[in-house]
DOGU-636259 format. One line per 4 residues: number of its first residue (from 1); their letters; for each residue z, x, y of N, C-alpha, C, O. Coordinates in nm, 2 decimals. Atoms other than C-alpha are relative to their C-alpha. Example, Ala and Ser with C-alpha at 12.3 -4.5 7.8 and 13.67 -1.06 7.14 Angstrom:
REM residues 2
1> as> 0.00:0.09:-0.12:0.78:1.23:-0.45:0.00:0.09:0.12:0.07:0.19:0.12 | 0.00:-0.09:-0.11:0.71:1.37:-0.11:0.08:-0.08:0.11:0.09:-0.03:0.22 $
REM end
This chain:
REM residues 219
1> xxxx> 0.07:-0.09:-0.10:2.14:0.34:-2.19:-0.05:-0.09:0.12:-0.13:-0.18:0.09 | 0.02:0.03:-0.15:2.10:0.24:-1.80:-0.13:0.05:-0.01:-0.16:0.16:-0.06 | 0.16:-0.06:-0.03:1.72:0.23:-1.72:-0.04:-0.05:0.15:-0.01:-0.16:0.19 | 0.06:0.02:-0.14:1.56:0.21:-1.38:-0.09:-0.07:0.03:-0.18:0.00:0.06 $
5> xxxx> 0.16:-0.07:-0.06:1.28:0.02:-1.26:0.03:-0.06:0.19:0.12:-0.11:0.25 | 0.04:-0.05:-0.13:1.15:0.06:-0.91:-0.08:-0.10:0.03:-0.19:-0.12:-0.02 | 0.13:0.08:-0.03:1.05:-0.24:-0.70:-0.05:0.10:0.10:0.01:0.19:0.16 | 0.09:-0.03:-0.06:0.74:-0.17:-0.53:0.00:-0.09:0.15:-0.09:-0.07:0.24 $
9> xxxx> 0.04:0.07:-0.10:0.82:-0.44:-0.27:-0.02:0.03:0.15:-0.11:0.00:0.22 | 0.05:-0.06:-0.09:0.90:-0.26:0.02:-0.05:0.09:0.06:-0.03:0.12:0.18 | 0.11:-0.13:0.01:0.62:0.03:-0.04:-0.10:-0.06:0.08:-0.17:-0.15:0.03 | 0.11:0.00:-0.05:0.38:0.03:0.22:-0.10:0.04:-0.02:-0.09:0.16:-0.04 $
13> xxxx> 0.14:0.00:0.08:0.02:0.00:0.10:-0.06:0.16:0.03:-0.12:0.22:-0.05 | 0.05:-0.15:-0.03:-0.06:0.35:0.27:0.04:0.12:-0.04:0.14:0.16:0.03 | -0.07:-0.13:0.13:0.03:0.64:0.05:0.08:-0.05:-0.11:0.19:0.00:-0.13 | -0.07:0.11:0.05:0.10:0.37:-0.20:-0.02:0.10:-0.16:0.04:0.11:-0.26 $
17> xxxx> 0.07:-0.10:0.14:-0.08:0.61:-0.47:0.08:0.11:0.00:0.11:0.14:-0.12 | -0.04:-0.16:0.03:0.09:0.95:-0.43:0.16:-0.08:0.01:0.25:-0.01:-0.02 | -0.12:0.03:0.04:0.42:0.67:-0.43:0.03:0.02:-0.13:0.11:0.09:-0.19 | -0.01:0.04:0.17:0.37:0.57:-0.76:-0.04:0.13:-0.08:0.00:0.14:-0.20 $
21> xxxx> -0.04:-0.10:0.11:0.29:0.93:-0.89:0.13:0.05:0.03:0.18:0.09:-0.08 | -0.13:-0.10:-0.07:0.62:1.09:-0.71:0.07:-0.10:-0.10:0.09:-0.05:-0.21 | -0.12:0.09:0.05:0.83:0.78:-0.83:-0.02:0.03:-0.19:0.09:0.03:-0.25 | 0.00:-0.06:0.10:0.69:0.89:-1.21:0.02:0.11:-0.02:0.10:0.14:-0.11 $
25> xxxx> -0.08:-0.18:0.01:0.74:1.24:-1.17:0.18:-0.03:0.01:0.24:0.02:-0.08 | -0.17:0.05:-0.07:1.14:1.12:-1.03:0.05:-0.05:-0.14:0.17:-0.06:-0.17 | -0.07:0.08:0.10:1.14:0.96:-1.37:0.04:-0.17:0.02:0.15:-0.21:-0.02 | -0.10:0.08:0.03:1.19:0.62:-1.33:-0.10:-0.09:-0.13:-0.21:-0.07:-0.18 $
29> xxxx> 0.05:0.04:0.11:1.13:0.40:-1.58:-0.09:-0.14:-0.05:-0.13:-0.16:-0.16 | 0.05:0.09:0.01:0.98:0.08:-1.50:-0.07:-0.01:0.18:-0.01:0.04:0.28 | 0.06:0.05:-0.14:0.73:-0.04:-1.18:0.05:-0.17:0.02:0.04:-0.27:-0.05 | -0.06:0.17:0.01:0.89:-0.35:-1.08:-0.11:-0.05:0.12:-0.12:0.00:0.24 $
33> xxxx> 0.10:0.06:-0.10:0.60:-0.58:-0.93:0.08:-0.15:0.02:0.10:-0.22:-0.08 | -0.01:0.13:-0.01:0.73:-0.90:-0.73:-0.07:-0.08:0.06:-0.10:-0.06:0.18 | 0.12:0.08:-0.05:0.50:-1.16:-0.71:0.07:-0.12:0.02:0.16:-0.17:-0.05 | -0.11:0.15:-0.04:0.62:-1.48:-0.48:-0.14:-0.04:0.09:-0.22:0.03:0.15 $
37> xxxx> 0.12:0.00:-0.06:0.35:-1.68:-0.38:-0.01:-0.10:0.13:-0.11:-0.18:0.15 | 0.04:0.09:-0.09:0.41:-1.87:-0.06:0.13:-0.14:0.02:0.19:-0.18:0.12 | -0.01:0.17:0.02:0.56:-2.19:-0.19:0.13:0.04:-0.11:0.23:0.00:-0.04 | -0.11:0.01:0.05:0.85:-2.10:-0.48:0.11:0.08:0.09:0.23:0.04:0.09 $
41> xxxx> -0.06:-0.04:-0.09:0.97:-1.87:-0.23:-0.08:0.02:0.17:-0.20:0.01:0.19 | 0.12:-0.04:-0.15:0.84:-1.80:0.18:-0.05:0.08:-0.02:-0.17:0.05:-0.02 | 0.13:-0.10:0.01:0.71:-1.48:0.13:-0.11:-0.01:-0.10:-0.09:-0.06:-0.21 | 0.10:0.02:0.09:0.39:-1.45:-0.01:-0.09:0.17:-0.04:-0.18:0.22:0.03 $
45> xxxx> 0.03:-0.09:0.08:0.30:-1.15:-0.22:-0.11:0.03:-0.07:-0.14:0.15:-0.08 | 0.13:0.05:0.07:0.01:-1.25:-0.41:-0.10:0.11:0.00:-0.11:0.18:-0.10 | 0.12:-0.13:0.00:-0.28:-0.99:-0.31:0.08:0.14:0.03:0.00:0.23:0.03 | -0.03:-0.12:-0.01:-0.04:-0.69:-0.25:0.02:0.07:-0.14:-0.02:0.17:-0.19 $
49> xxxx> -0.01:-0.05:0.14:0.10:-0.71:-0.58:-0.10:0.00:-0.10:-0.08:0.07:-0.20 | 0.07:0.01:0.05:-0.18:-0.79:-0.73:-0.08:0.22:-0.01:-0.11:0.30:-0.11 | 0.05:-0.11:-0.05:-0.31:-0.44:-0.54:0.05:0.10:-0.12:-0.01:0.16:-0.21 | -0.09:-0.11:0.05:-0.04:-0.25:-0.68:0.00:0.00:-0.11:0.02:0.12:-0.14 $
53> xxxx> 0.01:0.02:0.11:-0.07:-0.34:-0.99:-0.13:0.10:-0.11:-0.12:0.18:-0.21 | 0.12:-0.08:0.04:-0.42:-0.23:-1.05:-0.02:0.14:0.03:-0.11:0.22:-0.02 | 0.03:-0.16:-0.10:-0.36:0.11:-0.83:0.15:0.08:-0.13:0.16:0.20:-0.15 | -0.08:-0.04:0.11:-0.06:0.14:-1.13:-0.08:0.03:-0.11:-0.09:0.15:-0.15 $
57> xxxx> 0.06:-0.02:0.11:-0.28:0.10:-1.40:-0.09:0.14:-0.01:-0.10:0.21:-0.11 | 0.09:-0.07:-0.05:-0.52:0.34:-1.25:0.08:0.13:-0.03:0.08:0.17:-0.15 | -0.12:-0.12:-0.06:-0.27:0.64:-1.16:0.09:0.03:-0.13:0.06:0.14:-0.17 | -0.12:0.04:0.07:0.03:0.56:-1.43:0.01:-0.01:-0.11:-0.08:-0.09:-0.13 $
61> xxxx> 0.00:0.06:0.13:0.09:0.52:-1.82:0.12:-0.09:0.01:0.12:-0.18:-0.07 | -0.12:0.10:0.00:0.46:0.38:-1.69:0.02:-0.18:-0.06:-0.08:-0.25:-0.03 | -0.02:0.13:0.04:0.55:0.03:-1.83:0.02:-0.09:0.19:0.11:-0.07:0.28 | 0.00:0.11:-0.12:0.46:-0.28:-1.54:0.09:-0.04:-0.06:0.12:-0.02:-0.18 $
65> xxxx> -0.12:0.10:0.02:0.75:-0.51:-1.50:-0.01:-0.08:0.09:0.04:-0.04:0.19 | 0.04:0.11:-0.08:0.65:-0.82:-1.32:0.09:-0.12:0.03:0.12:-0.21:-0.05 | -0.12:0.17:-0.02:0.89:-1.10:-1.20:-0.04:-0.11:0.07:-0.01:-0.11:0.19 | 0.05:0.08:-0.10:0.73:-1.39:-1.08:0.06:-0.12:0.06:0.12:-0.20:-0.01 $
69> xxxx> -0.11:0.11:-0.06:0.90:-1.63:-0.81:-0.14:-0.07:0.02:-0.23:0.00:0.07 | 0.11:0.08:-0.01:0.62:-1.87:-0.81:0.00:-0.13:-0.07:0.08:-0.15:-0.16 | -0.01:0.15:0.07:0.52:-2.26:-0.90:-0.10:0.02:-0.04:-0.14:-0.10:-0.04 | 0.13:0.05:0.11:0.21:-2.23:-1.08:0.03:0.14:-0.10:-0.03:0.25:-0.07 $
73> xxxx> -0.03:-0.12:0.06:0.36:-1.96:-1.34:-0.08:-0.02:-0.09:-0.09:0.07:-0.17 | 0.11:-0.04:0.12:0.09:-2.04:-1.58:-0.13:0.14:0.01:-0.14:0.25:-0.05 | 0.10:-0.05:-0.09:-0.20:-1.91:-1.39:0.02:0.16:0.07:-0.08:0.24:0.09 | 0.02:-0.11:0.01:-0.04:-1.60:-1.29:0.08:0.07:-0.11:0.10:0.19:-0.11 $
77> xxxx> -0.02:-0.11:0.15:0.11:-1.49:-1.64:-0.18:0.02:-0.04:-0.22:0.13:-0.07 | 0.08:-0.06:0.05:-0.24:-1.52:-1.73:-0.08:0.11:0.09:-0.16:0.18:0.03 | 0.03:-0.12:-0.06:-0.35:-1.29:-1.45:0.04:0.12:-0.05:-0.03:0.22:-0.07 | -0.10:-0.16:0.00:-0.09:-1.02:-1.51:0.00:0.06:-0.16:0.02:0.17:-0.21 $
81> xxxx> 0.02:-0.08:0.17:-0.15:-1.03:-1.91:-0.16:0.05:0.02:-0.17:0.16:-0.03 | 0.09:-0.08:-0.01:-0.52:-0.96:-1.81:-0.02:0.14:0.05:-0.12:0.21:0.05 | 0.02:-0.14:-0.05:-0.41:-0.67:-1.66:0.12:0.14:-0.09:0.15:0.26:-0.06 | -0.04:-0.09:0.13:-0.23:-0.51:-1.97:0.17:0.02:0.07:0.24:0.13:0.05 $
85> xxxx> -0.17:-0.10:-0.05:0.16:-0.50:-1.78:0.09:-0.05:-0.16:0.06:-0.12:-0.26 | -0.12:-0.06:0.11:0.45:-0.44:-2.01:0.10:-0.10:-0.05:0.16:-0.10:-0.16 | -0.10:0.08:0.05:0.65:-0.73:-1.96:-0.01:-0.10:0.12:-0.05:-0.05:0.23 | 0.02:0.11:-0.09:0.64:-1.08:-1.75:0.13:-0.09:0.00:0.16:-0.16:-0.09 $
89> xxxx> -0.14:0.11:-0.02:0.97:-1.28:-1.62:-0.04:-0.07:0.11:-0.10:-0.02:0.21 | 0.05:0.10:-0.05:0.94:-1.61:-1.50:0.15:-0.07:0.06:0.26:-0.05:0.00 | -0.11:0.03:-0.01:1.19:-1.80:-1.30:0.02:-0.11:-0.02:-0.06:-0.20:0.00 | 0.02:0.12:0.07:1.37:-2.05:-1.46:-0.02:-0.17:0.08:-0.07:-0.28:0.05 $
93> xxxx> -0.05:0.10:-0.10:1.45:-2.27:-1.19:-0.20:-0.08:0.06:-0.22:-0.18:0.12 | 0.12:0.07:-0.04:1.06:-2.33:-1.13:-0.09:-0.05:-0.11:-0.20:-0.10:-0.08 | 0.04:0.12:0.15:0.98:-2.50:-1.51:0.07:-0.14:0.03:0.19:-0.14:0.06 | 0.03:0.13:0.02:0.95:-2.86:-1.51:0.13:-0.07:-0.08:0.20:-0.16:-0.03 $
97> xxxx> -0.06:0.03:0.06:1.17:-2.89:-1.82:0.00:0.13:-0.10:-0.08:0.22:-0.10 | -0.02:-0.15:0.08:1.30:-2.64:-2.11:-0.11:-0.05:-0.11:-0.10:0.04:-0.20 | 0.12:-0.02:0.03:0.97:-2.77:-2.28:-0.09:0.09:0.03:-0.12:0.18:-0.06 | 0.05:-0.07:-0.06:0.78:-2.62:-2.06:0.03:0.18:0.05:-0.06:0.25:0.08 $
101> xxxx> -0.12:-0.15:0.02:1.03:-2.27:-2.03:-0.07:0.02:-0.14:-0.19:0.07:-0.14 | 0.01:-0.05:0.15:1.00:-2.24:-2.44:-0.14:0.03:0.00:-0.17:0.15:-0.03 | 0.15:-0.04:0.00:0.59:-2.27:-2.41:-0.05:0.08:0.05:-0.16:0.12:0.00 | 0.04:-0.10:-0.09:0.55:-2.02:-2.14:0.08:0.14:-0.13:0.01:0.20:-0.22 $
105> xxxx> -0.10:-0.06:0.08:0.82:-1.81:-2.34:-0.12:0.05:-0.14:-0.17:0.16:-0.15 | 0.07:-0.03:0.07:0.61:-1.82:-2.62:-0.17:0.06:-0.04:-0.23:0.15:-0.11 | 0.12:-0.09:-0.06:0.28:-1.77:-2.49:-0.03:0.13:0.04:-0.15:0.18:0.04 | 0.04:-0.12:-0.07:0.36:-1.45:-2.32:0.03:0.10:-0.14:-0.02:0.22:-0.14 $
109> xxxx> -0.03:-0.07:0.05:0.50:-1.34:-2.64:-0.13:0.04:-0.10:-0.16:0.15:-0.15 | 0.12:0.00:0.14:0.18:-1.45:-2.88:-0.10:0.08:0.11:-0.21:0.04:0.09 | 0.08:-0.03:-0.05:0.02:-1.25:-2.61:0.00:0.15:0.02:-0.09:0.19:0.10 | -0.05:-0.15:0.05:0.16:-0.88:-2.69:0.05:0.04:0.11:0.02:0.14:0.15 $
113> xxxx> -0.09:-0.02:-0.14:0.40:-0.91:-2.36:0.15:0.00:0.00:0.15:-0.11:-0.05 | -0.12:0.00:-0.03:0.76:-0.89:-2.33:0.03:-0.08:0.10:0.00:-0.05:0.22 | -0.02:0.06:-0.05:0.89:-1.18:-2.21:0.18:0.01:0.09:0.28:0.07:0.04 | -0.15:0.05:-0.05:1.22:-1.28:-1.93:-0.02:-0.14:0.07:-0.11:-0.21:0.10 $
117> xxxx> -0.02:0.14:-0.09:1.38:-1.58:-1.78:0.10:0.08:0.10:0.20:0.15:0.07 | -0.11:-0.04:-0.09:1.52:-1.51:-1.44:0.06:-0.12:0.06:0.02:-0.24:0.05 | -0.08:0.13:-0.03:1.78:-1.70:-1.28:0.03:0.02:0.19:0.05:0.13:0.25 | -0.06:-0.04:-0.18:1.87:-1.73:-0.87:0.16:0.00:-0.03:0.24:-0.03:-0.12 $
121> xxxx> -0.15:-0.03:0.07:2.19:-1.63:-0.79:0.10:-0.10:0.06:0.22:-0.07:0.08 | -0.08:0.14:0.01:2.32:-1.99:-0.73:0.00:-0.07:-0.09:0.09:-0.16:-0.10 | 0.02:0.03:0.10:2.19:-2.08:-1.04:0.16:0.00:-0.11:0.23:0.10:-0.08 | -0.08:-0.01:0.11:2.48:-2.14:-1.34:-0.07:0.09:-0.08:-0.19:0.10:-0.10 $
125> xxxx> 0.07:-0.05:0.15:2.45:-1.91:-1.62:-0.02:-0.02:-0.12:-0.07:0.04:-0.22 | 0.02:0.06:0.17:2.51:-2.14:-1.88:-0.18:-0.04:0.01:-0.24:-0.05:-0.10 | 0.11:0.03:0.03:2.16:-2.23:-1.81:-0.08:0.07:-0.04:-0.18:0.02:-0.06 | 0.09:-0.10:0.11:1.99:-1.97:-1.98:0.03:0.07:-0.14:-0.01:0.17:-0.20 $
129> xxxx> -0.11:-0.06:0.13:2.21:-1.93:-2.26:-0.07:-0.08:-0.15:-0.05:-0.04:-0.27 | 0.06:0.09:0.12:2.00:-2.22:-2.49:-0.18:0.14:0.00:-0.28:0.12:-0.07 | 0.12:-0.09:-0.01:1.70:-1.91:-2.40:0.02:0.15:-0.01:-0.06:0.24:0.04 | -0.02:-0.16:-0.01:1.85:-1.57:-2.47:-0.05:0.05:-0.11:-0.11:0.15:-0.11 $
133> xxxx> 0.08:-0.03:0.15:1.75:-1.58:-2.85:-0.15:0.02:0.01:-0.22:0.09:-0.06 | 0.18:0.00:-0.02:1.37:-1.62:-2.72:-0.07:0.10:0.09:-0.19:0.14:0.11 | 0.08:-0.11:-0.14:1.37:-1.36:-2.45:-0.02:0.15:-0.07:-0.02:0.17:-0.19 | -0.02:-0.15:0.03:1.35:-0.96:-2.44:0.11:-0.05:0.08:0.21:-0.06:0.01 $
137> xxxx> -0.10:-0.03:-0.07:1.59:-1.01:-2.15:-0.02:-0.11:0.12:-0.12:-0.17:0.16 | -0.05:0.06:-0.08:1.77:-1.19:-1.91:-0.01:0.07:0.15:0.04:0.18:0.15 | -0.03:-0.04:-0.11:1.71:-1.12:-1.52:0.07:-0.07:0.09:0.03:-0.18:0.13 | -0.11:0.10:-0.11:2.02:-1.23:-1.25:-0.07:0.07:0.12:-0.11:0.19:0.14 $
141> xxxx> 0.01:-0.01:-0.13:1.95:-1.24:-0.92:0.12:0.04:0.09:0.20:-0.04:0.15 | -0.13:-0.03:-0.10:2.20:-1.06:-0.74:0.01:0.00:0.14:0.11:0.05:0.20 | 0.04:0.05:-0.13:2.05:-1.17:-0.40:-0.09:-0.15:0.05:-0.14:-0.21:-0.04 | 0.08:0.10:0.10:1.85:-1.47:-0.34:-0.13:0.04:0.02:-0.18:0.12:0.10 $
145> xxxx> 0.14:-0.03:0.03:1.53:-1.46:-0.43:-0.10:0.00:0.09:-0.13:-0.12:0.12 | 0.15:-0.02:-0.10:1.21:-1.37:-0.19:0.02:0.04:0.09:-0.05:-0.01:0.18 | -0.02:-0.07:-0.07:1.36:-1.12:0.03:0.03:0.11:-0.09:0.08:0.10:-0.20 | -0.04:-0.15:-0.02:1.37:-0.74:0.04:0.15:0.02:0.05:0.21:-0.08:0.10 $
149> xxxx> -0.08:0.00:-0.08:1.66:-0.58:0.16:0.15:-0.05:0.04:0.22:-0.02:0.14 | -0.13:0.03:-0.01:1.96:-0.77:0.11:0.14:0.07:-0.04:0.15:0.18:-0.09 | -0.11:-0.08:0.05:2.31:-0.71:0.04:0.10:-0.05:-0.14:0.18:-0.14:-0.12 | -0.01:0.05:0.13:2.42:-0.77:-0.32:0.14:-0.15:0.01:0.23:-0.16:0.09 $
153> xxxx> -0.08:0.11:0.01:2.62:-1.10:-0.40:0.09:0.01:-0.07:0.07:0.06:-0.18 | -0.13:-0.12:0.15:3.00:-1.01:-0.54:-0.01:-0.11:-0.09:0.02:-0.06:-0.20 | -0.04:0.09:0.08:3.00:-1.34:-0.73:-0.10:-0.01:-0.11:-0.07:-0.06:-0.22 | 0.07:-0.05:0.16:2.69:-1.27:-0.95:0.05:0.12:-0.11:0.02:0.12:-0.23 $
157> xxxx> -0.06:-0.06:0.08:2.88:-1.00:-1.09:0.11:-0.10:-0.09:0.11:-0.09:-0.21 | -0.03:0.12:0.16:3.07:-1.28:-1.30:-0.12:-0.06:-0.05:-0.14:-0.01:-0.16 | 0.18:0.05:0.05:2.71:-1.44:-1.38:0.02:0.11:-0.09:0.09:0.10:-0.19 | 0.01:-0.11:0.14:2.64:-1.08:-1.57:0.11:0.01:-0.13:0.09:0.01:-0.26 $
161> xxxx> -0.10:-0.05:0.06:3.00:-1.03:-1.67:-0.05:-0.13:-0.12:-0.13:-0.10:-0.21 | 0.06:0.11:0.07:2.94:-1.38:-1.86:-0.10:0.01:-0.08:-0.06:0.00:-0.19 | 0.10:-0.07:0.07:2.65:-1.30:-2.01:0.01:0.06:-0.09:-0.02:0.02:-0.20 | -0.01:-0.09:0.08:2.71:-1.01:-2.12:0.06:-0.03:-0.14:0.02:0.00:-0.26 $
165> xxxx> -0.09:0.02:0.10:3.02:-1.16:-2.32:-0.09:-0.10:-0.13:-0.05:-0.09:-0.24 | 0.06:0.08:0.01:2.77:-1.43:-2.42:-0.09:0.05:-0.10:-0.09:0.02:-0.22 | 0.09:-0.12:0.07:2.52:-1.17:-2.54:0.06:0.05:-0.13:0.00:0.03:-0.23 | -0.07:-0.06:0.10:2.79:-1.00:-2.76:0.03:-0.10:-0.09:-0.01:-0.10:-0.21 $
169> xxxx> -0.05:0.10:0.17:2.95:-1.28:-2.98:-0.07:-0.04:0.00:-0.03:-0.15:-0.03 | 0.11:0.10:0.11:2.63:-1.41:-3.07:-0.05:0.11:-0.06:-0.09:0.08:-0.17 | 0.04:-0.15:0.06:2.53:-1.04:-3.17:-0.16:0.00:0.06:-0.22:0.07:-0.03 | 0.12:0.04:-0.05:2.16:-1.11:-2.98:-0.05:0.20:0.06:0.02:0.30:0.04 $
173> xxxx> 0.02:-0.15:0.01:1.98:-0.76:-2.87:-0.11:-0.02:0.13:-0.22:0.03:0.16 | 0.04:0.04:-0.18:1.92:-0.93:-2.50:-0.01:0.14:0.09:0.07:0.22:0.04 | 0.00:-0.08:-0.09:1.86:-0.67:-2.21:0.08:-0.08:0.12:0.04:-0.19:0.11 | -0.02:0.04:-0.08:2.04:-0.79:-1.91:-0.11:0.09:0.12:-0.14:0.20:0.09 $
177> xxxx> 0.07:-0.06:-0.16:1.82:-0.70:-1.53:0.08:-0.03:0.08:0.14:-0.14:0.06 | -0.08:0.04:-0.17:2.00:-0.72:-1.19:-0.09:0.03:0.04:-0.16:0.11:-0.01 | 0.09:0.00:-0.11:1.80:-0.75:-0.92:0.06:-0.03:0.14:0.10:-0.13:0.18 | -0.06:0.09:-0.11:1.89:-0.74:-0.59:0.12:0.10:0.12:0.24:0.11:0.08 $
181> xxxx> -0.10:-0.10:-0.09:2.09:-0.52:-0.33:0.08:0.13:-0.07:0.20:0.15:-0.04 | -0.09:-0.05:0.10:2.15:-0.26:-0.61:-0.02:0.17:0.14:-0.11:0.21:0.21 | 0.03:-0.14:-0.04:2.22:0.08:-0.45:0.09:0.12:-0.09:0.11:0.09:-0.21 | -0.09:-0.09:0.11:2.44:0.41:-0.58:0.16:-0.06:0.01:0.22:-0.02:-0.09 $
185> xxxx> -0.09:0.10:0.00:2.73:0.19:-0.51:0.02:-0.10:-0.05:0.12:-0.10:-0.12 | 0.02:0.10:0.08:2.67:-0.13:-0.63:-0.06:-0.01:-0.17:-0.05:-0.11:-0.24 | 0.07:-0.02:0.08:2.49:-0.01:-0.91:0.08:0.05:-0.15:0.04:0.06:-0.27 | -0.14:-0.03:0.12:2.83:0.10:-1.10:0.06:-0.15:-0.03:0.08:-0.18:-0.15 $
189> xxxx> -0.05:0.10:0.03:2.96:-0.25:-1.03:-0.11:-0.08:-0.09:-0.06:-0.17:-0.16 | 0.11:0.14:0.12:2.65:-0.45:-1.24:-0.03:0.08:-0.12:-0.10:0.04:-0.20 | -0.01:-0.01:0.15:2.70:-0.22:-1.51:0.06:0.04:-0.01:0.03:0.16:-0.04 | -0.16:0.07:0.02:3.03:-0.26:-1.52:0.03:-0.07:-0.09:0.10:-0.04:-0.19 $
193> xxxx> -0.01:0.12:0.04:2.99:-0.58:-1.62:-0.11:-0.03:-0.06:-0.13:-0.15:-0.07 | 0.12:0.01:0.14:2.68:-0.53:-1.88:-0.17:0.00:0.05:-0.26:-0.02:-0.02 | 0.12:-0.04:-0.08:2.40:-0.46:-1.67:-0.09:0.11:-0.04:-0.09:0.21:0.02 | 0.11:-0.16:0.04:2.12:-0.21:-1.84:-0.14:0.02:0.04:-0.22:0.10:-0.01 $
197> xxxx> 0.14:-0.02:-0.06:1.83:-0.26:-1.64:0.03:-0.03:0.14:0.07:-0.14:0.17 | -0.06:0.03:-0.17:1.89:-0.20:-1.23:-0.16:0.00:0.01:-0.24:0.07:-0.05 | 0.11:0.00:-0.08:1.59:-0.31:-1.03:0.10:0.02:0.17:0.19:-0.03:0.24 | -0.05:-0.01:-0.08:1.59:-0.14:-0.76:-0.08:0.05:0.13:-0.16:0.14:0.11 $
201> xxxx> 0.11:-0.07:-0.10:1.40:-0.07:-0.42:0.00:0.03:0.14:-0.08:0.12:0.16 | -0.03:-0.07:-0.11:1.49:-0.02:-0.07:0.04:0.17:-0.05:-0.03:0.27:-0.06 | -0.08:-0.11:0.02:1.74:0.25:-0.17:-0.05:0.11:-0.05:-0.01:0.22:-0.03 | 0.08:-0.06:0.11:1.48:0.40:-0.43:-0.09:0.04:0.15:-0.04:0.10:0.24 $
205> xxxx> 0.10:0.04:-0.12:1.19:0.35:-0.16:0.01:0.07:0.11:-0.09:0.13:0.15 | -0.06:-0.04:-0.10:1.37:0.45:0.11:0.05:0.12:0.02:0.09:0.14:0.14 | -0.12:-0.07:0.01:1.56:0.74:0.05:-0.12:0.15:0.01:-0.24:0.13:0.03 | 0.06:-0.11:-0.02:1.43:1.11:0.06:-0.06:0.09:-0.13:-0.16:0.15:-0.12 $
209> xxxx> 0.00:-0.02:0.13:1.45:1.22:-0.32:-0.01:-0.10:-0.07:0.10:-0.17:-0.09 | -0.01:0.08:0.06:1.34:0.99:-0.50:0.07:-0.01:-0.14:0.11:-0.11:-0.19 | -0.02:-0.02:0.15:1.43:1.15:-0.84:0.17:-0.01:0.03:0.25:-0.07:-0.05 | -0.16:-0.01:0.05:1.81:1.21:-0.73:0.09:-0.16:0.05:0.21:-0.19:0.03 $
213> xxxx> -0.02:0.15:0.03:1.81:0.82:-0.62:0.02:-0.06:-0.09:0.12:-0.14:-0.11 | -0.03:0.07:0.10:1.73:0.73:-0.92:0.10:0.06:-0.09:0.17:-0.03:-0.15 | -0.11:-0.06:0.06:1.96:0.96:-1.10:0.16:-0.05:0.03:0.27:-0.04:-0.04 | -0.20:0.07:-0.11:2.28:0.80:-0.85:-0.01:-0.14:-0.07:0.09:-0.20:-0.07 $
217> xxx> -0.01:0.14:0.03:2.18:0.47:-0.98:0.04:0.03:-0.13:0.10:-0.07:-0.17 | -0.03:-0.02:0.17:2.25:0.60:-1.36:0.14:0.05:-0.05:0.20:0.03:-0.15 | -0.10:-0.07:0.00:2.54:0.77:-1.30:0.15:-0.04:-0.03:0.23:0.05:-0.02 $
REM end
């Protein structure tokens, strides 16, 4: 089953409350908060998402879904677990070493969170393949990372497809995420190729119905 969630990134802060109930009523299924703080990527996110976050909790019973492009990912997994979200992915490319991956990995789990490792979408994907047994799920970047708005990359669609296969002969019960230029178009091609969680948000965001958006993304 194809599940939705809905970034928040380019939701302007003003009528940001009657977004997040419409986008519940629409059904979707996940709040996708991206937190980038400056320095892992240029944009800097930090107090909006933070905003949004708390204006979810408030409003929402929906499951948070947090992805953080950031270099001090200690410091804000423990923010974002103090705020009760649903699930925390970290990107891999900003751990030290796969010491330091496995301990985060673990921490978020002994911490009643649902953990991911995401990957940029220059990234190889054999590099998260020694970490798919430890996750809930895998997120690919199907744009690069710390922009809104792009237009999806055709060559992460082998990234997933790989995976996927990757996924299957080990029998593992991984989620794949795309992220990243998904619209009602692209959104057949990444699960296609094993994709069961579209993050998605211009298109979602942007569009006039939000409910028959997300519906075109499932389809």
């Amino acid at each position: 089953m194809v599940e939705i969630a809905t970034s928040l990134l380019s939701a302007k802060e003003e009528n940001i409350i009657q977004k997040i109930y419409d986008l519940e009523v629409a059904k979707t299924d996940y709040f996708h908060i991206d937190v980038m703080d400056g320095k892992f990527v240029e944009n800097d996110t930090t107090e909006r998402m933070r905003k949004y976050t708390e204006y979810i909790k408030n409003v929402s019973t929906l499951p948070i879904d947090v992805h953080l492009m950031v270099e001090d990912i200690q410091s804000y997994i423990d923010s974002y677990l103090a705020m009760g979200v649903h699930s925390i992915t970290f990107q891999l490319e900003a751990c030290k070493n796969e010491t330091e991956a496995i301990k985060l990995i673990k921490y978020i789990k002994e911490n009643g969170c649902k953990v991911g490792i995401a990957v940029n979408a220059n990234t190889p994907i054999e590099k998260v393949y020694e970490y798919v047994s430890h996750v809930h799920k895998i997120l690919v970047m199907t744009v690069e990372a710390g922009k809104g708005g792009q237009k999806l990359i055709p060559e992460t669609l082998d990234k997933i497809r790989e995976l996927n296969k990757f996924i299957y002969e080990n029998n593992y019960e991984t989620d794949i995420q795309a992220d990243g230029g998904i619209n009602n178009e692209t959104a057949q091609k990444v699960i296609a190729v094993g994709a069961n969680i579209l993050v998605s948000g211009n298109y979602i965001i942007n569009s006039d119905n939000y409910k028959q958006a997300i519906e075109s993304l499932k389809e």
